[in-house]
C-alpha positions as CSV (number, residue, x, y, z in Angstrom):
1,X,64.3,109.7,98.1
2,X,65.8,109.3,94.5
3,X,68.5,107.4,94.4
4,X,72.0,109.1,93.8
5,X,74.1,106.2,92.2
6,X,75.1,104.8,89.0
7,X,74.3,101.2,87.9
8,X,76.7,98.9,89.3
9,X,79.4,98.3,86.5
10,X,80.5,94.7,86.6
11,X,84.5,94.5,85.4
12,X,86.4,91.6,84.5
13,X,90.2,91.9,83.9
14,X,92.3,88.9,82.3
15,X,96.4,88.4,82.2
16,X,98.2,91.7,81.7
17,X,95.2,94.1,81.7
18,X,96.5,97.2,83.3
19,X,94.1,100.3,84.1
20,X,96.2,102.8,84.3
21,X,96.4,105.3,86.9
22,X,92.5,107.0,87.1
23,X,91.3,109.9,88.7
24,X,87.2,110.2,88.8
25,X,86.1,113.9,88.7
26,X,85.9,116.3,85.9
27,X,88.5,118.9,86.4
28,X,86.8,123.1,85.8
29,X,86.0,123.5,82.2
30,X,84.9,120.1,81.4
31,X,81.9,119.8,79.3
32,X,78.7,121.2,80.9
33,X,76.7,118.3,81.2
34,X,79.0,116.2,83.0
35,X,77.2,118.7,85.6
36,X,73.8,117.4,85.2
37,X,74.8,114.0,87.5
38,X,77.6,116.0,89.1
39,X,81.4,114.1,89.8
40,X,82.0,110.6,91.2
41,X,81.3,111.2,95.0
42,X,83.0,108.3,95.8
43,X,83.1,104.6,95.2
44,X,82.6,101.3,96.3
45,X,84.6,98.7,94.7
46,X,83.9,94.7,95.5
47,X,86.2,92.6,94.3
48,X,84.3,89.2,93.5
49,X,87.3,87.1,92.7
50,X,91.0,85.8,94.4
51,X,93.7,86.5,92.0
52,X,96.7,83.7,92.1
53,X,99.0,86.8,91.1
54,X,99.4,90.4,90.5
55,X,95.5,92.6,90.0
56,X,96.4,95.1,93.1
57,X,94.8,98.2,93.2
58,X,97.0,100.7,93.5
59,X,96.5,104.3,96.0
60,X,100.2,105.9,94.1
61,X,99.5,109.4,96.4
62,X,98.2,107.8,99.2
63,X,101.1,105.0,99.2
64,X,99.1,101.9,99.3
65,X,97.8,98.9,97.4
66,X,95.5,96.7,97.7
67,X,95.4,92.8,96.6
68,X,92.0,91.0,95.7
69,X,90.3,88.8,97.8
70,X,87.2,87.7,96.9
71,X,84.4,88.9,99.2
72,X,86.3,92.0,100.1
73,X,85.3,95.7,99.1
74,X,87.5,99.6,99.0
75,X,85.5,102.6,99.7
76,X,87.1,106.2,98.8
77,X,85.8,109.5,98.2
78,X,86.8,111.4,94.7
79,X,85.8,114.6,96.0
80,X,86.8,116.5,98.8
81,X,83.9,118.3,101.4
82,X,85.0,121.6,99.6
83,X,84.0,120.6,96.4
84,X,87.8,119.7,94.9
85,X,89.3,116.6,94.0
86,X,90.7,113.9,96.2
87,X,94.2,113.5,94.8
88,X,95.0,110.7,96.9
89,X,91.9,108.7,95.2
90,X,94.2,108.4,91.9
91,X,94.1,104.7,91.3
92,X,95.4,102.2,89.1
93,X,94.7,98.6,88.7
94,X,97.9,96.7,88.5
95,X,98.8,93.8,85.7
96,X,96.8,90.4,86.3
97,X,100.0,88.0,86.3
98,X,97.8,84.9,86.7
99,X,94.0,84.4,87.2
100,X,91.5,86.6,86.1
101,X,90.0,89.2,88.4
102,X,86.2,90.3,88.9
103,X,85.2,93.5,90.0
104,X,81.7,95.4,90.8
105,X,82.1,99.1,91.3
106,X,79.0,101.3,92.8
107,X,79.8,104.9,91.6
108,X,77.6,107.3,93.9
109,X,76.9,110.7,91.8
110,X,77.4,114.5,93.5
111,X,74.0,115.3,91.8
112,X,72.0,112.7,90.2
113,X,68.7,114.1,90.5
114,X,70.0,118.1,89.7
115,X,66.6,119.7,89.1
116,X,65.4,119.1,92.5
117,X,68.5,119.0,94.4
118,X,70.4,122.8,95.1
119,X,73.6,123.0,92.9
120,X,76.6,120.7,93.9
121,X,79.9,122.8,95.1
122,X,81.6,122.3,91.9
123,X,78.7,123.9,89.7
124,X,78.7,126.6,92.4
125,X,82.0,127.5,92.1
126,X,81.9,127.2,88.0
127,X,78.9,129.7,87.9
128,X,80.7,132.0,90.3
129,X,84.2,131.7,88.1
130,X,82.0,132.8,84.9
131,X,80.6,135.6,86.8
């Protein structure tokens, strides 16, 4: 079975770098071949470092956050079993006050292998609203 994930992306944030709030689907009209891998599924997020201070990630709709311990990992879907986004997987990383924080993320893809694989939801529902 072909595997239906992105490389593992290796991050490493230093005092004050902020991601800003991130949501990881393409919203209806985005360019076509975003739909040849499909959207972020979900994700798995490792964090591979303690921080003395500050690096939370941040849930804003769902209400929570989350500090860094090393050796600890976050799993949340982007996309909902209908084919829509997950809202409350907006995220943020919060400032680094002091330390340096390492993160792995393991993005897993709607529709990596798109040829043999029957259209994702969200293709479905784009061919139907061209229709």
């Amino acid at each position: 079975m072909p595997c239906i994930c992105q490389m593992q992306i290796i991050i490493f944030m230093q005092i004050i770098v902020t991601f800003l709030n991130y949501l990881q689907w393409a919203e209806i009209g985005s360019k076509l071949e975003h739909y040849t891998s499909g959207d972020r599924l979900a994700t798995w997020m490792f964090y591979l470092s303690d921080v003395e201070a500050g690096g939370r990630t941040a849930f804003p709709q769902a209400g929570i956050s989350l500090a860094p311990v090393k050796g600890a990992a976050v799993f949340w879907y982007s996309i909902k079993k209908n084919g829509y986004g997950n809202q409350r997987s907006e995220h943020g990383g919060c400032p680094v006050l002091l330390g340096h924080k390492w993160v792995a993320n393991k993005w897993i893809r709607e529709n990596i292998n798109f040829l043999r694989q029957t259209l994702c939801l969200r293709c479905r529902r784009i061919r139907w609203n061209l229709k």
